[in-house]
Legacy VTK file of the C-alpha trace (Angstrom):
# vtk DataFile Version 3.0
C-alpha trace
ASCII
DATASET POLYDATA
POINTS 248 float
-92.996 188.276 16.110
-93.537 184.671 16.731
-92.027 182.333 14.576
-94.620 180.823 12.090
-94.489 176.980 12.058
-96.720 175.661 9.521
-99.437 172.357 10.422
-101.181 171.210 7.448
-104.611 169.605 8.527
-104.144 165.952 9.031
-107.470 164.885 6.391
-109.040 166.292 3.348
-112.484 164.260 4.323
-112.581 163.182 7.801
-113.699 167.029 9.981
-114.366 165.349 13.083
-110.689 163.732 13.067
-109.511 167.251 12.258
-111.678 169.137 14.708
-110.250 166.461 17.523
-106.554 166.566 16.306
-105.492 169.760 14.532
-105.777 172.188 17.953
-103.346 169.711 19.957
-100.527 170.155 17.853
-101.026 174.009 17.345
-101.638 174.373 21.079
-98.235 172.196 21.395
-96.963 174.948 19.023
-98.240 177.939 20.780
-97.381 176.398 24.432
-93.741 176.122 23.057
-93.883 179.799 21.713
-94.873 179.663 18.043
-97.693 180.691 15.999
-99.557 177.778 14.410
-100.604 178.283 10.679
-103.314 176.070 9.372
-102.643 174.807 6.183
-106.088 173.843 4.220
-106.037 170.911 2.482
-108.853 172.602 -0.180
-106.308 175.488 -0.870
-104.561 175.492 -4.142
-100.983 174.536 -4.352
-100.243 178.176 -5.413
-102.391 179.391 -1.759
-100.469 176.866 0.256
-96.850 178.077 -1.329
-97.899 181.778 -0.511
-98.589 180.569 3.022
-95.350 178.634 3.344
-93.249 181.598 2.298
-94.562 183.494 5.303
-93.569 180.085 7.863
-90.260 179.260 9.042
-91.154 175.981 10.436
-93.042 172.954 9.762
-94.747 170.366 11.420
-96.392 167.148 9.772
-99.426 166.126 12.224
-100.690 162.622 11.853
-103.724 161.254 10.015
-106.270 158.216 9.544
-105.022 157.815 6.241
-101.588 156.163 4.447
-99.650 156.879 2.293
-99.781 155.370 -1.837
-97.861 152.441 -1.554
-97.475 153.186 -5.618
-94.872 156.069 -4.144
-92.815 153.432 -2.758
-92.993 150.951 -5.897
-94.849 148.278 -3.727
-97.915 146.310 -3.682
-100.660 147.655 -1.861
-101.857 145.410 1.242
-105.460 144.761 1.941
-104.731 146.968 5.561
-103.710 149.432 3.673
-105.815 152.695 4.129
-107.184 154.574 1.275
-104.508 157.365 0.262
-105.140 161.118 0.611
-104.115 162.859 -2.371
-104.878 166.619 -1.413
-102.395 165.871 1.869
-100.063 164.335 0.413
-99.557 167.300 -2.402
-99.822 169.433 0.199
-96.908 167.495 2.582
-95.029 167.354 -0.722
-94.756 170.740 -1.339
-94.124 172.220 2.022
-91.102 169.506 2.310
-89.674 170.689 -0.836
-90.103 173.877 0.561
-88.532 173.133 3.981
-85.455 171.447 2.262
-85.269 174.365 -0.039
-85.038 177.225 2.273
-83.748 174.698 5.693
-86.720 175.612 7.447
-86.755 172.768 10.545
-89.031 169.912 10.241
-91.252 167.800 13.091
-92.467 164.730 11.588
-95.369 163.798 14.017
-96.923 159.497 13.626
-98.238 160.078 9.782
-95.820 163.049 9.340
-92.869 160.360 9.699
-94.183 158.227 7.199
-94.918 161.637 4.899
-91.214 162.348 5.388
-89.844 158.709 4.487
-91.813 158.682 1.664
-90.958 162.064 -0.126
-87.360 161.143 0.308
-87.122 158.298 -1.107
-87.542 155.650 1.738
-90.503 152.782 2.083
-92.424 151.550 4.853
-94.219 148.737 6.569
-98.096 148.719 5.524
-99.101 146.711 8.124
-97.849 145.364 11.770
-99.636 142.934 12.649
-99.242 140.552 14.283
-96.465 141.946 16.624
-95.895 141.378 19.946
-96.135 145.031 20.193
-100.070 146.721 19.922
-98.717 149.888 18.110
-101.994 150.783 16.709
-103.359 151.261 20.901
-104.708 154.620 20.404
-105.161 157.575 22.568
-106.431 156.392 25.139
-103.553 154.642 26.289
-100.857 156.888 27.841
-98.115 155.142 27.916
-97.966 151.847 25.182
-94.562 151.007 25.595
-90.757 152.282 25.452
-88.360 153.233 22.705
-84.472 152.830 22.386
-83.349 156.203 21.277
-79.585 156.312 20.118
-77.208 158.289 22.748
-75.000 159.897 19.695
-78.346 161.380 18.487
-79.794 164.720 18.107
-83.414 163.512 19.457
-81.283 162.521 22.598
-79.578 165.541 22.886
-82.854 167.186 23.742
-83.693 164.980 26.367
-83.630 165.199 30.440
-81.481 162.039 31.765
-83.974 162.388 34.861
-86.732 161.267 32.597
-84.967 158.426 29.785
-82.230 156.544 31.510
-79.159 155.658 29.673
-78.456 151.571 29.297
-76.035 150.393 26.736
-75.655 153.146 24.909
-79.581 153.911 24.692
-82.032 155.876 26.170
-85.242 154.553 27.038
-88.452 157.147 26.652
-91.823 155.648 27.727
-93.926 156.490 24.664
-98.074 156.644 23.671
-98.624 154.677 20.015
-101.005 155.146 17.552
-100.241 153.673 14.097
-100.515 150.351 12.188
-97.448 151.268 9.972
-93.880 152.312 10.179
-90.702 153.562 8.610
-89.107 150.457 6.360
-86.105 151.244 4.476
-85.079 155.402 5.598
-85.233 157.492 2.972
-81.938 160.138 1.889
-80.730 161.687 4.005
-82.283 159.959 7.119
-81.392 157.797 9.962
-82.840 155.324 12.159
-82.254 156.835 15.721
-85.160 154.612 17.809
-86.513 151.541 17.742
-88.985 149.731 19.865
-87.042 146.998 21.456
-89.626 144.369 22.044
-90.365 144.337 18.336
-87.209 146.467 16.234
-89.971 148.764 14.612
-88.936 151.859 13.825
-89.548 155.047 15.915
-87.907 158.013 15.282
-85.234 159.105 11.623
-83.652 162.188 11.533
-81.764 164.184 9.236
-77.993 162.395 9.144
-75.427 165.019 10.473
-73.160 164.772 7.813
-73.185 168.505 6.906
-72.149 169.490 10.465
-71.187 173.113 9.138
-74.896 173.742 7.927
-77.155 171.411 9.715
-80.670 171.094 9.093
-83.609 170.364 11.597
-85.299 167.209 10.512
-86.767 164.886 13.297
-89.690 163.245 12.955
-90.989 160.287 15.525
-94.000 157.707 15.074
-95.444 158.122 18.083
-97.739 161.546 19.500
-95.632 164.181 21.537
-98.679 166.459 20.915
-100.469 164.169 23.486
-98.257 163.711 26.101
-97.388 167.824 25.773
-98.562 168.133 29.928
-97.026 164.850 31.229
-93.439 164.653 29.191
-90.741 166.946 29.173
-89.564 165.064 26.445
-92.516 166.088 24.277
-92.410 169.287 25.404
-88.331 169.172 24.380
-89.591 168.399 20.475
-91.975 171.732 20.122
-89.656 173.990 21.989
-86.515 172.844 19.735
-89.017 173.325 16.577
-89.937 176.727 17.442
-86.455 177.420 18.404
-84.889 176.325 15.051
-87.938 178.521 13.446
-86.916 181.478 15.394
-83.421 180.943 14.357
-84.474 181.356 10.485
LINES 1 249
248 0 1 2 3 4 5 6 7 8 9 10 11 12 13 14 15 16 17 18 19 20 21 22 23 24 25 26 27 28 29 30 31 32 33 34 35 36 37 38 39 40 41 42 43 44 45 46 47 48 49 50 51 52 53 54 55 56 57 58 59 60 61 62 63 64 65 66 67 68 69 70 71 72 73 74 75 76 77 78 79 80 81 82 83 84 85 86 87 88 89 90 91 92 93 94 95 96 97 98 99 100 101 102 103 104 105 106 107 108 109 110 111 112 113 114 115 116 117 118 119 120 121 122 123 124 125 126 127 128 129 130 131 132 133 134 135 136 137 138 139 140 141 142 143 144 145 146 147 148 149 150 151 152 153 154 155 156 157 158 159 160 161 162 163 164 165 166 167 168 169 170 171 172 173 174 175 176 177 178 179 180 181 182 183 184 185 186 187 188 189 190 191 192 193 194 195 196 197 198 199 200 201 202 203 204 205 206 207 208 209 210 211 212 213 214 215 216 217 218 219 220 221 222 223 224 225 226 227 228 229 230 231 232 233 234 235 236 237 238 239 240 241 242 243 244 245 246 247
């Protein structure tokens, strides 16, 4: 059997975004040898938990939406997107149920911020103006680079041919899509990429200080689900998911 990796759908209103967005990342799934299972955002929490105890993976897709700014005790901006309440329940319980049972996690643009959120972190409501345009969109291939840490797991899954090493950093051209970002990391996290034309945050994952039971936790802010065909690196993040799931 192949291992079951969970994709909630990005938006409980928007069913063009989802009809555009949801097969990438379960065809990134699938390509990398899992079976994508769509969770509905009009399922009952009690539906969605059955479903999740039949997954050993997850992966948290993006979406036009952001999160409640009242989750991180701030002030909402006027950029600020309305919130999604039905995906954000249903994020919140398949994280508690990924940190319960260490199923491996693949934060995907929104799925980052999802992540940050639930444990604990804040983030950035709006980036503009930045020297940076991180909200470019998919239309643009490549938007600009990111610093990924050489001590790090993301960089351990990475082919030197494609990010060279400088300083102690690798540099991965990446696609951008977003017009917030991870602030403060949440428990348990840590910052391994940044953009370095503008510091904002790229990529957390789960701090190895539990070597003798890790947990799979990555999550990045830009698309990997795009960029499946043209970036081993992207292609690196779904196989390691569905590898991890496997494992389970």
């Amino acid at each position: 059997m192949k291992p079951r990796i969970a994709i909630p759908v990005p938006t409980s209103s928007d069913i063009d975004y989802n009809q555009r967005s949801w097969p990438a990342y379960a065809d990134a799934v699938a390509r990398s040898g899992g079976e994508p299972v769509r969770i509905d955002l009009t399922a009952s929490l009690a539906e969605i938990q059955s479903i999740a105890d039949t997954c050993t993976g997850l992966c948290l897709p993006g979406s036009p939406a952001d999160i409640d700014p009242d989750r991180y005790a701030a002030d909402r901006d006027p950029s600020t997107a309305p919130a999604d309440l039905p995906r954000e329940a249903a994020d919140n319980l398949l994280l508690e149920d990924a940190y319960k049972h260490r199923k491996p996690i693949l934060g995907i643009c929104y799925g980052i911020q999802s992540l940050n959120v639930w444990r604990g972190g804040s983030l950035v409501q709006d980036l503009m103006p930045l020297p940076v345009n991180h909200s470019a969109g998919s239309k643009v291939a490549i938007a600009h680079a990111t610093l990924i840490a050489e001590n790090s797991l993301l960089a351990s899954l990475l082919d030197p041919a494609e990010v060279p090493a400088s300083d102690g950093f690798l540099r991965l051209p990446i696609n951008t899509s977003h017009h917030q970002s991870v602030a403060a990391p949440g428990d348990g996290l840590r910052i391994v990429a940044r953009c370095p034309d503008d510091g904002v945050i790229e990529a957390v994952e789960a701090d190895p200080t539990d070597s003798a039971n890790p947990h799979f936790v990555l999550a990045v802010q830009w698309h990997p689900e795009r960029s499946y065909d043209i970036s081993a690196a992207s292609r690196a993040l779904f196989d390691r998911l569905v590898q991890e799931a496997a494992a389970k």
